[in-house]
C-alpha positions as a printed NumPy array, in Angstrom:
array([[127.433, 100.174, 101.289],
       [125.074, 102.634,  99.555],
       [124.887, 103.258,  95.604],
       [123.646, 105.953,  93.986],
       [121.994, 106.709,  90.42 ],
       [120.45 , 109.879,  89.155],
       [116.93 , 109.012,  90.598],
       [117.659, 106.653,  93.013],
       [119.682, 105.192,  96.128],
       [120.324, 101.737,  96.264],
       [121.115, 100.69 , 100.165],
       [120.954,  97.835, 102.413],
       [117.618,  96.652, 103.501],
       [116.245,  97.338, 107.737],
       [113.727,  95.543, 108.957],
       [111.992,  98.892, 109.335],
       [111.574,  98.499, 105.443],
       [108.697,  96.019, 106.485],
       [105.644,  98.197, 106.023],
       [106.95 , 100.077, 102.602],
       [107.609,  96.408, 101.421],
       [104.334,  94.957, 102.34 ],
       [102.851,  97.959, 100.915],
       [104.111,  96.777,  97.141],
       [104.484,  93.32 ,  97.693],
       [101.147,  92.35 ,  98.776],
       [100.306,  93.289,  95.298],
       [ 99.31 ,  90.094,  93.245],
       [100.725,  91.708,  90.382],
       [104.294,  91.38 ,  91.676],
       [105.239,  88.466,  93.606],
       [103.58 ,  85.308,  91.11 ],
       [105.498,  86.606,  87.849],
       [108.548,  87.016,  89.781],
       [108.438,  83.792,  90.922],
       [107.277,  84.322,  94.488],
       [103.881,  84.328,  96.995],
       [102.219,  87.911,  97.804],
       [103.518,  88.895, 101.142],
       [100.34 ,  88.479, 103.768],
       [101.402,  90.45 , 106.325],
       [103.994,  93.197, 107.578],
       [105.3  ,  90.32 , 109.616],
       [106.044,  88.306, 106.551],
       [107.598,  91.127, 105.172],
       [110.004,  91.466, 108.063],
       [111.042,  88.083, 107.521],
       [111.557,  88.04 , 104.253],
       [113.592,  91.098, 104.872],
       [115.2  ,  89.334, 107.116],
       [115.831,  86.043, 106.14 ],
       [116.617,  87.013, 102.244],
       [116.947,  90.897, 101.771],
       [119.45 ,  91.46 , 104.008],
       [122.172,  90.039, 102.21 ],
       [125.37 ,  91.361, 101.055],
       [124.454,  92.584,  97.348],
       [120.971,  92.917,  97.844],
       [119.709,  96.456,  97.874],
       [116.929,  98.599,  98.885],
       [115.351, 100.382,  96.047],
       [114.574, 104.409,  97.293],
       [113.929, 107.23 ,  95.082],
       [116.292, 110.287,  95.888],
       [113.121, 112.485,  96.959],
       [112.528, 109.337,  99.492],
       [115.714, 107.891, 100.862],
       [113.793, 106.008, 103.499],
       [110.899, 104.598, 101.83 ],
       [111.654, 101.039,  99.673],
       [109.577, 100.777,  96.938],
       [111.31 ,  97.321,  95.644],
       [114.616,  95.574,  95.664],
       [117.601,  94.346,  93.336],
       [120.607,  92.544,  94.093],
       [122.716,  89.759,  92.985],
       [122.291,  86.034,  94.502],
       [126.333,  84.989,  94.102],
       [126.601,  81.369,  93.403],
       [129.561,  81.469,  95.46 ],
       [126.789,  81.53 ,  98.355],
       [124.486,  79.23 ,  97.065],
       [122.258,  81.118,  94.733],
       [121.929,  81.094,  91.247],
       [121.299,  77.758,  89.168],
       [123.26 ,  74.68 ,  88.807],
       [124.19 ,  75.606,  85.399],
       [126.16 ,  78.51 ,  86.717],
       [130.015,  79.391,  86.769],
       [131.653,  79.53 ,  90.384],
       [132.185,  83.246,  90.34 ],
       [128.908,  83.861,  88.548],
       [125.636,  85.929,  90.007],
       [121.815,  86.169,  89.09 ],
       [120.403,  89.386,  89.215],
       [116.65 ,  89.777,  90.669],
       [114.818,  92.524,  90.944],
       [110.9  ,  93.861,  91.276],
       [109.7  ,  97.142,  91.698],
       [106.186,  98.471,  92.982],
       [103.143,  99.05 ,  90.374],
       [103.14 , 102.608,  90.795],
       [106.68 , 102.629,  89.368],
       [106.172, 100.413,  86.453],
       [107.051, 101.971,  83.048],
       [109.446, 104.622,  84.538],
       [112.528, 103.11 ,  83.618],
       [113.622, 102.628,  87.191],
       [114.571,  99.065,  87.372],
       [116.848,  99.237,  84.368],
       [118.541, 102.392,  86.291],
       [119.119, 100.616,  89.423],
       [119.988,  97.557,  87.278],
       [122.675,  99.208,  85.514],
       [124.599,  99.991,  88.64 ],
       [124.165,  96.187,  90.205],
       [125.552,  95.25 ,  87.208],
       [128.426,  97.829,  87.877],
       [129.09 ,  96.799,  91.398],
       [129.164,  93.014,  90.277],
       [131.409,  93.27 ,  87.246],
       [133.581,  96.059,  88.686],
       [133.507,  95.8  ,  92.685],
       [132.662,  92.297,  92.961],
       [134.852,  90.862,  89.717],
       [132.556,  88.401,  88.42 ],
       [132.294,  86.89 ,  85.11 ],
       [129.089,  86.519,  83.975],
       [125.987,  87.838,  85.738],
       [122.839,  85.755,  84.726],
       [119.192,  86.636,  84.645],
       [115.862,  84.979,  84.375],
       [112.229,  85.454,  83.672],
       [109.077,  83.19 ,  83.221],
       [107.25 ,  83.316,  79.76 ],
       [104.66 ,  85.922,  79.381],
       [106.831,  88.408,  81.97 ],
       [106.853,  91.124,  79.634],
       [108.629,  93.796,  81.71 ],
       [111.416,  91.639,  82.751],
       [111.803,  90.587,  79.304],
       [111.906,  93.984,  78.094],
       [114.073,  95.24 ,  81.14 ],
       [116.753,  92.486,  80.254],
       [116.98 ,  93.211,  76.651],
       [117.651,  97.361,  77.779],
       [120.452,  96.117,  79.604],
       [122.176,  94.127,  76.851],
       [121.28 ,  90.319,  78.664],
       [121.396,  87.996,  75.682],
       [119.152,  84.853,  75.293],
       [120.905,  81.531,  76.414],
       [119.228,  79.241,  77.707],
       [115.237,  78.374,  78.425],
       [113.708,  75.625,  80.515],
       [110.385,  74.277,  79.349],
       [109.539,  72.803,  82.987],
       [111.139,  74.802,  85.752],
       [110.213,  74.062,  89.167],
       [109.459,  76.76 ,  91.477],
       [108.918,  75.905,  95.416],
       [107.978,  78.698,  96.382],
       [105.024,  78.965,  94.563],
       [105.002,  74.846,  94.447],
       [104.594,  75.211,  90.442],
       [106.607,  74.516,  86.946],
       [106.305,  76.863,  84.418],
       [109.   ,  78.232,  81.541],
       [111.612,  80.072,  82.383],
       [114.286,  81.726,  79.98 ],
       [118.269,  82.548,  81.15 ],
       [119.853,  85.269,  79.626],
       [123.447,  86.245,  80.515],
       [125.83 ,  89.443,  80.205],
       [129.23 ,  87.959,  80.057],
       [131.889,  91.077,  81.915],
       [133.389,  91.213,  78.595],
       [129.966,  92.25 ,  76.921],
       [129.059,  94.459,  80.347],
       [133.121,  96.562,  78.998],
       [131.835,  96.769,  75.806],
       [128.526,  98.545,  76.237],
       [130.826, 101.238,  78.354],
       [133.617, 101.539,  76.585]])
């Protein structure tokens, strides 16, 4: 399945994504505030790719003018397959999402967000999609609040094991109600 926006396509990862990836996410810039380690090689990449990405509503982030050329991801994690938090509804998601540096300030991420949040409300029924982001992530903070995420929840020690570290993170939530609202 392939979605589309006005600037980009949203598609299922390949493990031929592995270079483009490692390109952006062997920035340190990304990874840490998103909660996970640099990539270290092309190789890690691929596995990631493999091993995460390649999941049913996790996407490939391509501009238009580069179908074939990933320059982050979003998705949802469905709870219904193990992700999200234990605090979570049964037919609840978390969306995730990074984007390379050169991208950053573009408004990209909310656009691709937008139509995740589409898919999941409208395609995949949920109820309430959930997000997160540790304190002092700006961008994610800012992102969330362009969407219409409201504050709910924050967690003063919140352990992380893939960076092997507890920091604060804060849960916001758009309930499908709220999501019918905003596009009415």
């Amino acid at each position: 399945m392939q979605l589309e926006t006005q600037r980009l396509i949203l598609r299922p990862f390949e493990l031929t994504d592995d270079q483009a990836i490692y390109e952006y996410a062997k920035d340190p810039d990304i990874g840490p505030i998103a909660g996970w380690p640099v990539h270290t090689s092309v190789a890690h990449s691929r596995e990631l790719i493999q091993n995460y990405l390649m999941a049913k509503a996790i996407f490939a982030v391509n501009l238009k003018t580069a179908p074939n050329h990933a320059i982050g991801s979003v998705g949802l994690e469905l709870v219904e397959n193990g992700g999200g938090q234990p605090f979570m509804g049964a037919n609840d998601a978390e969306i995730g999402y990074w984007i390379g540096v050169p991208y950053w300030g573009q408004g990209l991420i909310p656009e691709a967000a937008e139509k995740i949040l589409a898919y999941g409300f409208e395609t995949l029924k949920l109820d309430n999609i959930w997000c997160g982001y540790y304190d002092g992530n700006q961008q994610s903070k800012r992102a969330q609040e362009k969407l219409g995420f409201q504050p709910v929840l924050t967690i003063d020690e919140m352990y992380n094991p893939l960076l092997d570290d507890t920091r604060q993170e804060h849960f916001t939530k758009m309930t499908k109600a709220q999501w019918q609202a905003r596009h009415q």
